[in-house]
C-alpha positions as CSV (number, residue, x, y, z in Angstrom):
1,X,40.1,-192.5,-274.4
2,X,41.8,-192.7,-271.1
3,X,44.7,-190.3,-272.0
4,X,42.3,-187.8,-273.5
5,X,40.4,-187.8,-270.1
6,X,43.4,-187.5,-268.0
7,X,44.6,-184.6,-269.9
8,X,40.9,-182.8,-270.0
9,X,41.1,-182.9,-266.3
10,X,44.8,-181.2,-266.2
11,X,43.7,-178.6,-268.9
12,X,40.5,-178.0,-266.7
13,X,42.4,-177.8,-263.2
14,X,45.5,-175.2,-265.0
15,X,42.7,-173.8,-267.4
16,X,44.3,-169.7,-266.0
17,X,47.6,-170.6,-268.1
18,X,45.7,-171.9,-271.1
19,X,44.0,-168.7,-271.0
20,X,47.2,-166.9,-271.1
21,X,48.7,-168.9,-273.8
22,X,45.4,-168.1,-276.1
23,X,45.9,-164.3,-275.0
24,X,49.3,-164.1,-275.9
25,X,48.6,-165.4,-279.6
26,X,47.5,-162.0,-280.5
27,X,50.5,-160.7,-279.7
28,X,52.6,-163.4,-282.6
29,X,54.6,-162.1,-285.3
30,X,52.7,-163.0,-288.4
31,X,55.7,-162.8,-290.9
32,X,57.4,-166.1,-288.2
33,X,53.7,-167.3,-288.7
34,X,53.9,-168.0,-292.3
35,X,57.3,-169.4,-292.7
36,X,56.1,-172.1,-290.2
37,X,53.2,-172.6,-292.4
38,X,55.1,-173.7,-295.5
39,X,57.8,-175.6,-293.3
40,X,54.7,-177.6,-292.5
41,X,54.2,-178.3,-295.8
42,X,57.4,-179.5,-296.6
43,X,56.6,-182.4,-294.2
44,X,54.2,-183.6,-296.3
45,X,56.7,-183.4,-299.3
46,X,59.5,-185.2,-297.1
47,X,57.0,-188.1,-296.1
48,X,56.1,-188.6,-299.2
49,X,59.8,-189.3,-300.1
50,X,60.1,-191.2,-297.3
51,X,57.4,-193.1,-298.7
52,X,58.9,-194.0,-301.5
53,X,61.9,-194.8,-300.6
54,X,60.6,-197.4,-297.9
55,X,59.3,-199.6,-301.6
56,X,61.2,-200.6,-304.6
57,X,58.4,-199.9,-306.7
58,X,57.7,-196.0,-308.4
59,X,54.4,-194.5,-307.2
60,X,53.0,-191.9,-308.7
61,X,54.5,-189.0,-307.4
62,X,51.4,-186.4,-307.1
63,X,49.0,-189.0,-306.1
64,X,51.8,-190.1,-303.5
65,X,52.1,-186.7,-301.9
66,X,48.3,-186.2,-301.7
67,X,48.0,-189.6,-299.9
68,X,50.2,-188.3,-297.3
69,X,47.7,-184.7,-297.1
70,X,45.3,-187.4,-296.4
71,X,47.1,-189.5,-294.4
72,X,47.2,-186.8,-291.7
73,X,43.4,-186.3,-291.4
74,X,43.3,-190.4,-291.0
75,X,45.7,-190.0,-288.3
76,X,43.6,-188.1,-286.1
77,X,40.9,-191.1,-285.8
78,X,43.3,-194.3,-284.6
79,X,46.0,-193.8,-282.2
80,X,49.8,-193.3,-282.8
81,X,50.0,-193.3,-286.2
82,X,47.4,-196.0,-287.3
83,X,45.6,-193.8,-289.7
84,X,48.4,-192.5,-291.4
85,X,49.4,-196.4,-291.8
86,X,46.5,-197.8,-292.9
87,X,45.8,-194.9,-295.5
88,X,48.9,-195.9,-297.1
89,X,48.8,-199.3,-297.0
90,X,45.7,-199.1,-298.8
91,X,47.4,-196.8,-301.6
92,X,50.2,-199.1,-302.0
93,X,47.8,-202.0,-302.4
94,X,45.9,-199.8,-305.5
95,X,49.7,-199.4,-306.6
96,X,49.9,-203.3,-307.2
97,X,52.5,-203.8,-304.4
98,X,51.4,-207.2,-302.4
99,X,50.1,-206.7,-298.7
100,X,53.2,-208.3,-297.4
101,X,55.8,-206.2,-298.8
102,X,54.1,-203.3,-298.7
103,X,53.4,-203.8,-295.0
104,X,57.4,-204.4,-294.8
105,X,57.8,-200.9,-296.5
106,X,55.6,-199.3,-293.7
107,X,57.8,-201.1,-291.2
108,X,61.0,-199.5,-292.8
109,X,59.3,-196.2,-292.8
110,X,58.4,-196.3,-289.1
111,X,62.0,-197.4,-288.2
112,X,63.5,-195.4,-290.3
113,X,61.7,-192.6,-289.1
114,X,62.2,-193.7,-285.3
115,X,65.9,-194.0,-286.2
116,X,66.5,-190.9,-287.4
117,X,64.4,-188.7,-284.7
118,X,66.6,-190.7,-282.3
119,X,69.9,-189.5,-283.9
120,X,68.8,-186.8,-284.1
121,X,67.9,-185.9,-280.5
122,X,71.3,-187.3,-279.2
123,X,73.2,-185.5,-281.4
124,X,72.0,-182.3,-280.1
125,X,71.8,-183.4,-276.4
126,X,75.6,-184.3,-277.3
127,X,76.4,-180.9,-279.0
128,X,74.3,-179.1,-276.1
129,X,74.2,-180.7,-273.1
130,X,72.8,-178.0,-271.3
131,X,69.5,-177.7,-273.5
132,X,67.3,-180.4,-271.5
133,X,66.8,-180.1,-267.6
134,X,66.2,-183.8,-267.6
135,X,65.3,-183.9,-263.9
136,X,62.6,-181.3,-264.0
137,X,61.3,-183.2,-267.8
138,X,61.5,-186.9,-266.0
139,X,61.4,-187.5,-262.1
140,X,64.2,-189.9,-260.3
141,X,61.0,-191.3,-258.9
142,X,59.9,-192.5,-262.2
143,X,63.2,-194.3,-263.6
144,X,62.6,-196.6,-261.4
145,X,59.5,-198.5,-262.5
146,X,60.1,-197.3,-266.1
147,X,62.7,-199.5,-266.7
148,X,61.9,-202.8,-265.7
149,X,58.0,-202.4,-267.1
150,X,60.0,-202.0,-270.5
151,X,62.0,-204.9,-269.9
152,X,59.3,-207.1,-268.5
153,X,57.3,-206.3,-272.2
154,X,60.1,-207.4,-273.7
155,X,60.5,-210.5,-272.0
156,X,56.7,-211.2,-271.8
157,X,57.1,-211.2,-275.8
158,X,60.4,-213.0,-276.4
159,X,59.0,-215.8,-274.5
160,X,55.7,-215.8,-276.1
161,X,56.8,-216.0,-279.5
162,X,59.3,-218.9,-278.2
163,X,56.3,-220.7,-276.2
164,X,53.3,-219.9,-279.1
165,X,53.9,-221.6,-282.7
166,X,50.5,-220.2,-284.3
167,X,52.1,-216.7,-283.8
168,X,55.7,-217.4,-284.2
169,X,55.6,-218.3,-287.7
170,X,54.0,-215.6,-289.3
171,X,55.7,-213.0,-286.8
172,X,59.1,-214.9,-288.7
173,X,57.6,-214.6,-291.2
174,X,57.0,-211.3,-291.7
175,X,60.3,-210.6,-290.5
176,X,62.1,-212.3,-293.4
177,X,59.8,-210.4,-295.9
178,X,61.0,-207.1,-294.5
179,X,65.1,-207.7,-294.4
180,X,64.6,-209.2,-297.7
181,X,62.2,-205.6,-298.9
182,X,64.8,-203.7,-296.6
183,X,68.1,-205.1,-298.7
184,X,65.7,-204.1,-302.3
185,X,65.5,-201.0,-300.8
186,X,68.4,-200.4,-300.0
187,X,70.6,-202.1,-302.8
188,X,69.0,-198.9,-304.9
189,X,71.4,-195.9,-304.1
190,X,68.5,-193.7,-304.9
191,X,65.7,-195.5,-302.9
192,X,67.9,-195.3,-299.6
193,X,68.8,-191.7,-300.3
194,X,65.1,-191.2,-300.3
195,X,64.5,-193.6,-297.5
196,X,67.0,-192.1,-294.9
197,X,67.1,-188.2,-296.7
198,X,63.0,-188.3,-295.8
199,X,63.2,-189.5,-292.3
200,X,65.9,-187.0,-291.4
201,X,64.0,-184.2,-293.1
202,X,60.5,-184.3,-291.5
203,X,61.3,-184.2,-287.6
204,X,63.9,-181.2,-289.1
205,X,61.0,-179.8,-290.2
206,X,58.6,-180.1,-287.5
207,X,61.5,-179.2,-285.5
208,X,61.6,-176.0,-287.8
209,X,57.8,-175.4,-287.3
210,X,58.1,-174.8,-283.7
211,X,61.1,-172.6,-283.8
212,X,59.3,-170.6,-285.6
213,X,56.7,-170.6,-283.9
214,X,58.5,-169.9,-280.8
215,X,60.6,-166.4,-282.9
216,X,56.9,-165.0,-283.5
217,X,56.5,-165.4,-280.0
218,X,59.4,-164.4,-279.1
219,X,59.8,-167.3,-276.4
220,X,63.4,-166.8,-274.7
221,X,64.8,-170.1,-275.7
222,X,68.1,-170.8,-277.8
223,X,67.0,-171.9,-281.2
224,X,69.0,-175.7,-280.7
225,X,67.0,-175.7,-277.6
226,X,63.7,-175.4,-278.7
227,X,64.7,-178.6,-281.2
228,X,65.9,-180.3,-278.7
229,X,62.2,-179.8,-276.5
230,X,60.5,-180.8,-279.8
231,X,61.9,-184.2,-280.5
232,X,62.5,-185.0,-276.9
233,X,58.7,-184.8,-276.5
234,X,57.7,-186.5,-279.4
235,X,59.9,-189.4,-278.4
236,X,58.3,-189.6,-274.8
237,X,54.4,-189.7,-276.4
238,X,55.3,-192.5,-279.1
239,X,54.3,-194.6,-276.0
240,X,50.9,-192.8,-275.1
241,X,48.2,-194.1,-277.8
242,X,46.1,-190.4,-278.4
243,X,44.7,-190.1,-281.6
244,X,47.2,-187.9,-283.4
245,X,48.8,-187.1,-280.3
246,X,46.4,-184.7,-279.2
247,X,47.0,-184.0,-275.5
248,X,49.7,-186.2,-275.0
249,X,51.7,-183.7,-277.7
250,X,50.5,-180.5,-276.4
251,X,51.3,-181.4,-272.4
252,X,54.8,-183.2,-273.3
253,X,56.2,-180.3,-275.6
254,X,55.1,-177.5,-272.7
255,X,56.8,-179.6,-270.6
256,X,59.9,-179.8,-273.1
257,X,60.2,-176.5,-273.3
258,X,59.5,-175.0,-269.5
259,X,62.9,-177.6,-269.0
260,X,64.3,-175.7,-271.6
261,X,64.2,-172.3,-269.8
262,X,60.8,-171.0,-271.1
263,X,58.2,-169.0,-269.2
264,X,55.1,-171.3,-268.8
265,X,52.6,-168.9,-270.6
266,X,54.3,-167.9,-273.3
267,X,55.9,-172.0,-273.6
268,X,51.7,-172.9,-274.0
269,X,51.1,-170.3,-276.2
270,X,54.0,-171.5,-279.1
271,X,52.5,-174.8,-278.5
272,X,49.1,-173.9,-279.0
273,X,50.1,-172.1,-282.3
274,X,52.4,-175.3,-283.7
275,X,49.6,-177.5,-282.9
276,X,47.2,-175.1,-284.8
277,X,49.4,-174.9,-287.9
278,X,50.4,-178.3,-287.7
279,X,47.0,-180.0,-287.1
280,X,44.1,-178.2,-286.9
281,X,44.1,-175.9,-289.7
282,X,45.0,-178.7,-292.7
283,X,42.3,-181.4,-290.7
284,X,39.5,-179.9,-292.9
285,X,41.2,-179.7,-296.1
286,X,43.1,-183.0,-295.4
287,X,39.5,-184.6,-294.4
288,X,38.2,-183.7,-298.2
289,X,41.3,-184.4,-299.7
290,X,40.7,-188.3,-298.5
291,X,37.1,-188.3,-299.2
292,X,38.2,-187.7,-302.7
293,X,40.9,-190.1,-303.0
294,X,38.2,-192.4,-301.9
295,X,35.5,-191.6,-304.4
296,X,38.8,-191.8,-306.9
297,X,39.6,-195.1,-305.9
298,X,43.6,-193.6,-305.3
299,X,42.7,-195.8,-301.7
C-alpha cells in the first residue's frame, strides 16, 4: 500500500500535467489505437507459449491461453506478478503436473522472461547509445546506496541459507527440481523454441504497444527509443511490489520516456493510453473470464 500512497500524493501535487495528458487523448490517432489493441493481444498468445514451453507436459492449448486472459485480472490483486503465478500454478495442478515441478516451470518462465527483457534492453542501449539520458532517469546520488543495499540482500541470504538447515534443504531442494525440469525442457527442441521464442516475444510486444501508442500521439520520440523507455522502466519497477504495477509503471515509463526526449504532457498522455489498453480495458472481461474458469474447475 505504501507505493500506491506515495504515488497518489505525486499524482495529487503534479495533478495540471495529468490533466494535460487526459486532454491530449482526444487528439490520438485511432487507426495507431487499434493496432496497439491487437498487439496486446498477442501477449496473451506469446505467454501462453511461454507457458508451455516452461513444462514438458502438453496443456490444452485454448484453456492455456484463456488462463493467461485470467491471469492478468489476478495480477492486479497480489503484487509483482503473484496473481498471474498463482493462477497458473493452480491450472497446471488441474493439468496433473506435481506442485514441485510445476512450481519449477514458473521459475523457468520468470527467468526466462527476466532474461530475455534484459537482452533485450542492452542490445538496444548497445545499438543506440544515445536513446536513454541515464543521468536524468537515475541520479549519481542514488548509485551510491543502490548498490551496496543489493549486495547486502544478497549476502544477508547466502549466509542464511548457510547458517539455517530447516530452510536450506528445501531451498536445495527445490533448486535441484528446477535444473532437472529446466534440462526436460530444454532437451525438447520444440519446448525451448517455445520457452525462449515466448519470452522474447511478449516485452517485443508490449514494447510494440507503446510505440503505437506513442505514433497516435504523435510523441516526437525515435521508434528504438520509445522501446528502449519501455523495458528500461519495466526493469526498474520489478523491484517496487504495486499490484500490477499500477503507479509504479505509469511514473517509471513517463520518466523513461521524458529521458528519451519527449515533451512531459504528451509523454503522460501515451502512458495513460498504453496503460488503458493494456490494463484497464481487458480487467473486466479478464475478471469474468476467471470467475468462469473457476466455476469450470479449469483452476
Amino acid at each position: 500500500m505504501v507505493p500506491l500512497v506515495l504515488v497518489t500524493v505525486v499524482a495529487v501535487r503534479h495533478r495540471s500535467v495529468l490533466a494535460d495528458g487526459f486532454e491530449l487523448l482526444g487528439r490520438a490517432e485511432w487507426p495507431w489505437l487499434l493496432a496497439a489493441v491487437g498487439a496486446t493481444c498477442l501477449t496473451w498468445v506469446a505467454a501462453a507459449v511461454t507457458r508451455q514451453g516452461a513444462v514438458v507436459e502438453r496443456l490444452p492449448g485454448r484453456r492455456l491461453l484463456a488462463t493467461q486472459f485470467a491471469a492478468g485480472a489476478a495480477n492486479h490483486l497480489l503484487p509483482t506478478g503473484l496473481g498471474a503465478s498463482a493462477v497458473n500454478l493452480r491450472f497446471m495442478a488441474v493439468c496433473g503436473v506435481p506442485l514441485a515441478r510445476s512450481s519449477a516451470a514458473l521459475a523457468l518462465y520468470l527467468l526466462a522472461e527476466c532474461v530475455a527483457r534484459l537482452t533485450l534492453l542492452t542490445a538496444l542501449l548497445l545499438a543506440f547509445p544515445g536513446a536513454l539520458r541515464l543521468g536524468t532517469l537515475l541520479p549519481e546520488s542514488a548509485t551510491g546506496p543502490l548498490l551496496p543495499a543489493v549486495a547486502g540482500a544478497v549476502l544477508v541470504a547466502g549466509l542464511a541459507l548457510l547458517a539455517v538447515r530447516r530452510l536450506r534443504r528445501p531451498v536445495l531442494s527445490f533448486l535441484r527440481t528446477a535444473l532437472g525440469e529446466a534440462r526436460r525442457v530444454h532437451a525438447l527442441p520444440s519446448r525451448a523454441l517455445a520457452l525462449w521464442g515466448g519470452s522474447f516475444a511478449f516485452p517485443a510486444l508490449q514494447a510494440t504497444v507503446l510505440v503505437l501508442v506513442g505514433r497516435a500521439l504523435s510523441l516526437p520520440v525515435p521508434v528504438a527509443h520509445m522501446a528502449v523507455a519501455y523495458l528500461a522502466a519495466t526493469v526498474a519497477v520489478a523491484l517496487v511490489p504495486t499490484p500490477g504495477g499500477i503507479g509504479s509503471v505509469e511514473a517509471a515509463l513517463v520518466v523513461a520516456l521524458v529521458a528519451a526526449g519527449g515533451p512531459v504532457a504528451v509523454a503522460t498522455a501515451v502512458v495513460l493510453a498504453f496503460r488503458v489498453i493494456t490494463v484497464w480495458l481487458p480487467l473486466l472481461p479478464g475478471a469474468l473470464t476467471l470467475g468462469a474458469l473457476v466455476r469450470l474447475k479449469v483452476i
